[in-house]
Backbone bond lengths (Angstrom), bond angles and torsions (degrees), N, CA, C in turn:
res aa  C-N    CA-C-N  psi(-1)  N-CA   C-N-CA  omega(-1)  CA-C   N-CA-C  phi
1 X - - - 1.437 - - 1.531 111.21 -
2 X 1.259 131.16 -47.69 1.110 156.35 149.20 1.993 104.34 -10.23
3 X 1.352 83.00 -80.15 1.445 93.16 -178.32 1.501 119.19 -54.07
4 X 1.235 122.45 -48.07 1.540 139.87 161.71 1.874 110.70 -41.46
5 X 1.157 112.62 -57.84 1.696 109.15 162.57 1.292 125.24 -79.36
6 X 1.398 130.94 -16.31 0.968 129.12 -176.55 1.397 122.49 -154.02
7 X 1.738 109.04 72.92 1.584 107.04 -159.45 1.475 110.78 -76.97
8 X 1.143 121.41 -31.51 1.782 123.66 -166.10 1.868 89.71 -72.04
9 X 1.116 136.04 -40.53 1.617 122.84 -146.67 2.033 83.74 -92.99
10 X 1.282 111.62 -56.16 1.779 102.50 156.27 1.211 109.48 -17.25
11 X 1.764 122.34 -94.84 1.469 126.15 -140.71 1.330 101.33 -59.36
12 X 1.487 110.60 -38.38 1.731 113.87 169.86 1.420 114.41 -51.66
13 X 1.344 125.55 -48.74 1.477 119.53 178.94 1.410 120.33 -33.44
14 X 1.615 94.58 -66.02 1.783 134.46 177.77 1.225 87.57 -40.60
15 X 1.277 129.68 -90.07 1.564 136.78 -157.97 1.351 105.70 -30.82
16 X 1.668 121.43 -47.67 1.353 123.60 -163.20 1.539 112.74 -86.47
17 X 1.330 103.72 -14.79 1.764 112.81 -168.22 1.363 103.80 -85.82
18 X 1.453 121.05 -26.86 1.138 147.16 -145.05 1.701 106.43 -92.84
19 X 1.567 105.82 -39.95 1.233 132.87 -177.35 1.595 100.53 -88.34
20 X 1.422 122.20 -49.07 1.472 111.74 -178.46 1.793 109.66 -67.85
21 X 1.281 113.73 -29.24 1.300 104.14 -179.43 1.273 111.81 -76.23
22 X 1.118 131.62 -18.96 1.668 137.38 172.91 1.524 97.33 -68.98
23 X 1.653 126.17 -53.17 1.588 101.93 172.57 1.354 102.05 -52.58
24 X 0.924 157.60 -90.57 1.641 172.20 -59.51 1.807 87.59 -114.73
25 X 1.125 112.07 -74.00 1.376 119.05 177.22 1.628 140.31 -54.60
26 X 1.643 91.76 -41.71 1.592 118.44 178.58 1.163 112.62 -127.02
27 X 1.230 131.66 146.70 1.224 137.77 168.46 1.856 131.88 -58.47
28 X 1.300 112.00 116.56 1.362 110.56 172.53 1.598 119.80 -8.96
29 X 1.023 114.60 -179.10 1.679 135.23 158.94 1.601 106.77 -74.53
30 X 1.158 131.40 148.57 1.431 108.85 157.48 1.257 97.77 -73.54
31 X 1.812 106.38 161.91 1.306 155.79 169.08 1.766 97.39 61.62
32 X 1.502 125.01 32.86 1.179 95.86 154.56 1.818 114.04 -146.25
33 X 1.119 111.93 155.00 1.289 122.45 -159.20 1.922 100.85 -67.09
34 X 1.086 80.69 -156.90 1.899 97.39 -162.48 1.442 89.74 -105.58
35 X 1.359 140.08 -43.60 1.240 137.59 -174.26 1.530 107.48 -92.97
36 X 1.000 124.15 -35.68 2.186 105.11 155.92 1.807 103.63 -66.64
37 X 0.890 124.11 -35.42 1.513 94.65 -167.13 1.491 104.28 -99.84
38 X 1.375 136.20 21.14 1.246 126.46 134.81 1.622 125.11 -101.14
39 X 1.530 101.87 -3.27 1.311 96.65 173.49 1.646 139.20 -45.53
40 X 1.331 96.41 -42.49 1.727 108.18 172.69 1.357 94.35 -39.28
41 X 1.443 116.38 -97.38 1.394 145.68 176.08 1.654 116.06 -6.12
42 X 1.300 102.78 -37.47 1.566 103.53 -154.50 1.720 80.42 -101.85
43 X 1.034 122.17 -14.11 1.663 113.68 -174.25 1.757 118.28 -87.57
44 X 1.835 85.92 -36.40 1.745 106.96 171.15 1.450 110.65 -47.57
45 X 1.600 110.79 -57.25 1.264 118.55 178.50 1.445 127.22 -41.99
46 X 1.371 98.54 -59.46 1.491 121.18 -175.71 1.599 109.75 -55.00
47 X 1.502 115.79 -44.42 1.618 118.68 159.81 1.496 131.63 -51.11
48 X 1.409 104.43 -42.81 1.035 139.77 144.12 2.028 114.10 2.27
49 X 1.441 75.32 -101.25 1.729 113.86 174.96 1.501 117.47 -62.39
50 X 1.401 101.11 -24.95 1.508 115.45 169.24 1.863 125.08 -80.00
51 X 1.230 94.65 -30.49 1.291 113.59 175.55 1.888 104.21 -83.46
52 X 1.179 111.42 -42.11 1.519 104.46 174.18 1.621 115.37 -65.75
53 X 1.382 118.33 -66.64 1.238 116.35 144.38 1.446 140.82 8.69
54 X 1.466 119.15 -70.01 1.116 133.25 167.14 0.983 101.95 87.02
């Protein structure tokens, strides 16, 4: 339902959930932390939800 009202702040979720479970499971990049390499993701979202919002 979620996705149906609100696809951009969704695919953003996905994108970011998607990326934290890859830390969780697999190992980072070398040399970068857990909070730069979800940063993109977690910011997309937040625009996202902000833009639905209004």
């Amino acid at each position: 339902m979620i996705r149906l009202q609100c696809p951009l702040p969704h695919d953003a979720a996905r994108a970011y959930f998607l990326d934290l479970n890859r830390t969780v499971w697999e190992s980072l990049p070398d040399g970068e932390s857990v909070r730069d390499y979800l940063e993109d993701n977690r910011l997309a979202f937040l625009d996202a939800a902000r833009a639905v919002m209004g």
